[in-house]
C-alpha positions in Angstrom: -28.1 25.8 23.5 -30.1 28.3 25.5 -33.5 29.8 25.3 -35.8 32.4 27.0 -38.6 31.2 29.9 -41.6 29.5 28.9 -44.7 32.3 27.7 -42.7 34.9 26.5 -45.0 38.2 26.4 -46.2 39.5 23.3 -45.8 41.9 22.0 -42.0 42.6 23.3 -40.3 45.6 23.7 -36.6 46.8 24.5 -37.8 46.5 28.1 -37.1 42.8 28.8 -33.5 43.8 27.9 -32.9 47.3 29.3 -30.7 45.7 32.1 -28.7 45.7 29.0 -28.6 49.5 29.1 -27.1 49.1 32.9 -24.2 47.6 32.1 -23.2 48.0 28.7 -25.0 50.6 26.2 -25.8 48.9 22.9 -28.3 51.2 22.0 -31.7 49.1 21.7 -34.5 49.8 19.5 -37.5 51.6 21.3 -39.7 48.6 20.1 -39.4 44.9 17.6 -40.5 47.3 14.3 -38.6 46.5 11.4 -35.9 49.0 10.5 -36.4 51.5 7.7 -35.8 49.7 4.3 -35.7 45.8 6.0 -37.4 43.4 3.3 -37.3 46.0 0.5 -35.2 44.0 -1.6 -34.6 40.3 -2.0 -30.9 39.0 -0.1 -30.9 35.2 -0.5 -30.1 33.4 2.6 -27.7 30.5 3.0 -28.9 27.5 4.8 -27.3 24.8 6.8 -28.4 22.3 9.9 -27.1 21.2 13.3 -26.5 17.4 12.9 -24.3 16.6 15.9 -24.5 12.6 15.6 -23.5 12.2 12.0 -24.0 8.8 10.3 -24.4 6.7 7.6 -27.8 8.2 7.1 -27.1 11.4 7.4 -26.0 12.0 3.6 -29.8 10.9 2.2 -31.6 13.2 5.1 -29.4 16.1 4.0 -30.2 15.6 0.1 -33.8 15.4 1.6 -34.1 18.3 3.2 -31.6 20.1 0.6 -34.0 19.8 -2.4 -33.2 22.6 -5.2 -30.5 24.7 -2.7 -27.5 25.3 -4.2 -25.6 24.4 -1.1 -26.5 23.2 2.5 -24.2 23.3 5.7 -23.6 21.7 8.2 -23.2 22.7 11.8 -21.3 20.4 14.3 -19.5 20.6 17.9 -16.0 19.1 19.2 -14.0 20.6 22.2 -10.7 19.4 24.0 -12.9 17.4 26.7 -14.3 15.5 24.2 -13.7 11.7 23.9 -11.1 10.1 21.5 -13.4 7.6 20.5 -16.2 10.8 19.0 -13.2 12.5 17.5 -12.2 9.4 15.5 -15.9 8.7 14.5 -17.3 12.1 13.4 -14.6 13.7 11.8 -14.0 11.2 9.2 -17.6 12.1 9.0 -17.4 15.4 8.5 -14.9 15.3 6.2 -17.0 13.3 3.7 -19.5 15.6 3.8 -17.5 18.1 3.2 -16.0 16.3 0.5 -20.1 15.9 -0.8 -20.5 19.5 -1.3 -21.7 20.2 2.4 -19.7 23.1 4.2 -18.8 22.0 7.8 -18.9 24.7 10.7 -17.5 23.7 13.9 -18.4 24.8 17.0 -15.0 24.4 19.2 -16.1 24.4 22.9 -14.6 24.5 26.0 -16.9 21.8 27.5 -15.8 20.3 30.9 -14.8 16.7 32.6 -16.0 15.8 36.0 -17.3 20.0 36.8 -14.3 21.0 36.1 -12.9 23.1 32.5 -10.0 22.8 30.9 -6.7 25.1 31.5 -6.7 28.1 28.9 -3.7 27.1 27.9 -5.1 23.1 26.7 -7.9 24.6 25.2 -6.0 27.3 23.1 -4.0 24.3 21.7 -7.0 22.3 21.1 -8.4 25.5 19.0 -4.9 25.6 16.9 -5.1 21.7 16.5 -8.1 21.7 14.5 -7.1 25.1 12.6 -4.3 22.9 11.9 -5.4 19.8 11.2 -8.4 20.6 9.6 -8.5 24.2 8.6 -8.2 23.1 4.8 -11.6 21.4 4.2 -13.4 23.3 7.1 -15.6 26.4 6.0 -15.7 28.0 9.5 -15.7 27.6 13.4 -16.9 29.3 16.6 -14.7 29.4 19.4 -16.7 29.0 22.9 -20.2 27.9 22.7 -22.6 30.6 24.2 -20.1 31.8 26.5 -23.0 34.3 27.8 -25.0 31.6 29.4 -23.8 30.1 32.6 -25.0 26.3 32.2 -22.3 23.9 32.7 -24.4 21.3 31.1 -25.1 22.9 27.3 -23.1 25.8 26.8 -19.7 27.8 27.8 -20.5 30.5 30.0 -20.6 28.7 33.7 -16.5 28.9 33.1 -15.2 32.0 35.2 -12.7 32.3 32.6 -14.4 32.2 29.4 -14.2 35.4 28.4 -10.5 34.8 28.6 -10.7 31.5 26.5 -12.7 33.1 23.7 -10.4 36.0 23.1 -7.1 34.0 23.3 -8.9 31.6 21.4 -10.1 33.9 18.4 -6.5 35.3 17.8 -5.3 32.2 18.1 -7.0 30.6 15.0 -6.9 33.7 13.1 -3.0 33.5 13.4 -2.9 30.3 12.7 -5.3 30.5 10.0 -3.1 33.8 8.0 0.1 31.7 8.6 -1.2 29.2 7.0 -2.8 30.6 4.0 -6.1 29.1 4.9 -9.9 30.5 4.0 -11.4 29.3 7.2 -13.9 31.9 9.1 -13.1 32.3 12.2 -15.9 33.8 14.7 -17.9 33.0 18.1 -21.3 32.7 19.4 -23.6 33.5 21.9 -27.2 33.1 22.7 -29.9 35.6 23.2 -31.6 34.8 26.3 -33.8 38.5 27.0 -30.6 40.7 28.0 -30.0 38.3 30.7 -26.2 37.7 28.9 -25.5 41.7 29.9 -22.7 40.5 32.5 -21.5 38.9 29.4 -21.3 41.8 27.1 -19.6 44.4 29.6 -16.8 41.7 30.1 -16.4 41.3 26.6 -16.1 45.3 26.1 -13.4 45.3 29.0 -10.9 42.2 27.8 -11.2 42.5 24.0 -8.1 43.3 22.4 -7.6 45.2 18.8 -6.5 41.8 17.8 -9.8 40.4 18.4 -11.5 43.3 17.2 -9.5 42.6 14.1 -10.0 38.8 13.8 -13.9 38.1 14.1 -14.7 37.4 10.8 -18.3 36.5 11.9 -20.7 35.4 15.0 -23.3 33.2 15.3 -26.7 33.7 17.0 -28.9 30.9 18.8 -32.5 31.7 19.4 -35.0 29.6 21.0 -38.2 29.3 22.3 -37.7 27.8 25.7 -35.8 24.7 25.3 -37.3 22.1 28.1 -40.7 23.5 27.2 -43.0 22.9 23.9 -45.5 25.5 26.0 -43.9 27.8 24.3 -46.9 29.7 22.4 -45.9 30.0 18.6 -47.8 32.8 17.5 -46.9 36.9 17.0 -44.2 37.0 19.4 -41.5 34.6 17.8 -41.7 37.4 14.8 -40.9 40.0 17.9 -38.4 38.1 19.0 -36.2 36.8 16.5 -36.3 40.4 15.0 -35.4 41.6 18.6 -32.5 39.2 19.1 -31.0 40.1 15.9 -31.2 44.2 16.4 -29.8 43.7 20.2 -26.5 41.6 18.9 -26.2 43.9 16.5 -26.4 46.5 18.8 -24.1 45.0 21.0 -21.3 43.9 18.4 -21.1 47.8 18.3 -21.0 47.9 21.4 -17.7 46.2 21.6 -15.8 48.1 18.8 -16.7 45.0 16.3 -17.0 46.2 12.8 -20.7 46.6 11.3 -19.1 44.6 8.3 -19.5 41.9 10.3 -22.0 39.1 9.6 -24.3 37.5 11.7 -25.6 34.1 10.9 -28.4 32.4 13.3 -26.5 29.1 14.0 -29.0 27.6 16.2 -32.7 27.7 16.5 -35.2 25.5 16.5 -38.9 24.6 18.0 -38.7 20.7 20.0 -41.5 18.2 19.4 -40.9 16.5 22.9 -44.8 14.7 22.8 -44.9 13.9 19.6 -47.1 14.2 16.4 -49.4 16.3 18.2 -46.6 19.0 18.1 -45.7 18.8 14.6 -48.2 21.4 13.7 -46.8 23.8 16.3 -42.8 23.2 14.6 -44.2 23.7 11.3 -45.8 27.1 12.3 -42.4 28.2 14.1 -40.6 27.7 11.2 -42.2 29.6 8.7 -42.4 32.5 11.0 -38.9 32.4 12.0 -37.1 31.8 8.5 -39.6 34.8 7.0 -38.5 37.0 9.4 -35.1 36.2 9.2 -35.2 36.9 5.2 -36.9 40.1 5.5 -35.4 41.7 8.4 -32.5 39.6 8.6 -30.2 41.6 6.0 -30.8 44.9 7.4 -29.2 43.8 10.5 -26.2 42.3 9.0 -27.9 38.5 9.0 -27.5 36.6 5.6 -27.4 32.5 7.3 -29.6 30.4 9.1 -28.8 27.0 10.7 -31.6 24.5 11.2 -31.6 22.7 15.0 -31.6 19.6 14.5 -31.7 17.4 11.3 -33.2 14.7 13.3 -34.3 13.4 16.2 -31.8 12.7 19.4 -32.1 9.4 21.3 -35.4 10.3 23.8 -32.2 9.9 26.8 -31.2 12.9 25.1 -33.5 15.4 27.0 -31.8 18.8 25.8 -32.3 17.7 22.1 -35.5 15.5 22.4 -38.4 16.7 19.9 -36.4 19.1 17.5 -35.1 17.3 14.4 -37.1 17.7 11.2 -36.6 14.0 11.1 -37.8 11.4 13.6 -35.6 9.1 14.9 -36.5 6.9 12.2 -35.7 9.2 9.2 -39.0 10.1 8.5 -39.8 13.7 7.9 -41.9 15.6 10.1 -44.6 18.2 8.0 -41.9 21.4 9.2 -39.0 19.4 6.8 -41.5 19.5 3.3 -41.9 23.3 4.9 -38.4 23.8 5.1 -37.3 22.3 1.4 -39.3 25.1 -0.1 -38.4 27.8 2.1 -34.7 26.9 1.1 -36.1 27.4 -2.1 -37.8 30.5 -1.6 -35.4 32.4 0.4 -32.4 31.0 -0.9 -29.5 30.2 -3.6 -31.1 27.3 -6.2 -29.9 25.8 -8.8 -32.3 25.1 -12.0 -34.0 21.8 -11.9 -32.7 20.5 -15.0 -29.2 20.3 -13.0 -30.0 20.1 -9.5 -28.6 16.3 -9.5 -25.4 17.0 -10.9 -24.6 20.8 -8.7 -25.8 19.0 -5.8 -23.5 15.9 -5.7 -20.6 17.9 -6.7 -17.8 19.6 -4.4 -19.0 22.7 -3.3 -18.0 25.7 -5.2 -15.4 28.0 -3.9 
């Protein structure tokens, strides 16, 4: 997780990333205007959400939230540093889910124990452990989370030798994955944070290899207003941004010799409720600005998924994730979840409602 600072200017304008420019040249739009053609014809989204504390509940709040959608994902995290006992809980989990009808994406971290990150070489066989072990009923995984932002407490990137770890990482699974005849997608994240991440990008350019070039079948993109914050004003500016965040990774997949073929899906984003009801208004607002921007613009830049953050709400200890389920802690839907069910049913893949029961509660189509 990562986000920009509180207030965000609006409007915004390639100028709160030209460092970008300095060190890498991604070529950034003069200004946030939608590209020539973006929204001119309609390019269903798919739609999934971060649930990283799966339980026994979790199946009803995904039917929920699901509604008429053909199929929802599901967006979870596991690394090599994390403890036996999670591992044995939430992929059994998982699994079910997937078994349900619910496509799982993992998110395979590095994570660290005590400061301190695991040895390339651990986490590279902690990437081809679960290629191996549960490549067949996983739909995809990133390798690293945001590796561009240097906190050692949410995300990847305050390891000096991530950019190492993702690359090795990436080849890795995609070897593993060809040798074993397997469909997984196999891609990376990272999270824009304002071209703040342009250290980031210029390393990547330098250590990717052809064989990464080759393997990325996709990346994920986290967006945020700022994440500690609900101050965050929800008005014309989280249209500038999103649209922003997607042309400048765009931009910068180029950048890096990726192919334009390949997708982007916004795996994380999401608006916190931290005090409460009074805030619900605000989450509802964010979402139906974000998620129409996404469908209209989104295709032109190569974006076709969105991932909702979070299904519900963490534990209040859990300051990061405090406020931003669509569910309160007790499995009651905030206003922003009725939003979302018919925004899923606006934007994307539905099925008829004479058979929604019976698509819904079957595996998922291949």
């Amino acid at each position: 997780m990562a986000g920009p600072a509180a207030g965000a200017p609006t409007p915004v304008t390639a100028a709160h990333v030209s460092s970008l420019n300095v060190a890498l040249d991604c070529a950034l739009p003069a200004t946030s205007t939608p590209p020539a053609g973006a929204g001119s014809s309609r390019h269903p989204l798919s739609f999934g959400v971060t649930d990283s504390h799966p339980t026994r509940a979790t199946l009803p709040l995904l039917r929920t939230l699901q509604g008429r959608l053909r199929r929802l994902g599901v967006h979870d995290y596991t690394g090599p540093t994390r403890s036996a006992a999670y591992l044995r809980t939430v992929y059994p989990r998982l699994h079910r889910l997937s078994r349900r009808g619910y496509p799982v994406t993992l998110d395979v971290g590095i994570g660290n124990t005590n400061g301190a990150a695991p040895s390339r070489r651990r986490f590279v066989r902690f990437v081809r452990h679960v290629v191996r072990h549960d490549g067949g009923w996983l739909y995809a995984i990133e390798i690293t989370n945001e590796p561009d932002v240097p906190s050692p407490t949410t995300s990847d990137g305050a390891n000096t030798a991530v950019i190492g770890d993702l690359v090795d990482g990436v080849v890795a699974a995609k070897s593993l994955v060809r040798r074993l005849h397997l469909r997984l997608r196999v891609g990376f994240n990272v999270a824009y944070d304002y071209g703040a991440d342009s250290i980031f990008w210029a390393r990547l350019a330098l250590q990717a290899t052809p064989e990464f070039r080759r393997d990325v079948d996709w990346v994920g993109l986290h967006t945020y207003p700022n994440l500690l914050s609900a101050d965050t004003p929800v008005n014309g500016s989280v249209e500038v941004l999103e649209r922003l965040a997607m042309a400048t990774t765009r931009s910068c997949l180029a950048a890096i010799g990726l192919s334009p073929a390949v997708p982007i899906e916004v795996t994380e984003v999401g608006y916190p409720t931290t005090r409460g009801p009074t805030e619900y208004a605000a989450q509802r607002d964010y979402w139906q600005r974000v998620i129409a921007t996404v469908a209209h613009d989104g295709p032109a830049y190569g974006v076709g998924g969105l991932f909702i953050f979070l299904l519900q709400d963490a534990p209040a200890t859990a300051a990061v994730a405090s406020g931003y389920g669509v569910f309160d802690q007790h499995g009651h839907s905030k206003p922003a979840r009725r939003l979302l069910t018919r925004l899923f049913q606006r934007y994307g893949r539905t099925v008829p409602r004479w058979s929604a029961t019976r698509e819904l509660l079957s595996p998922n189509p291949s």
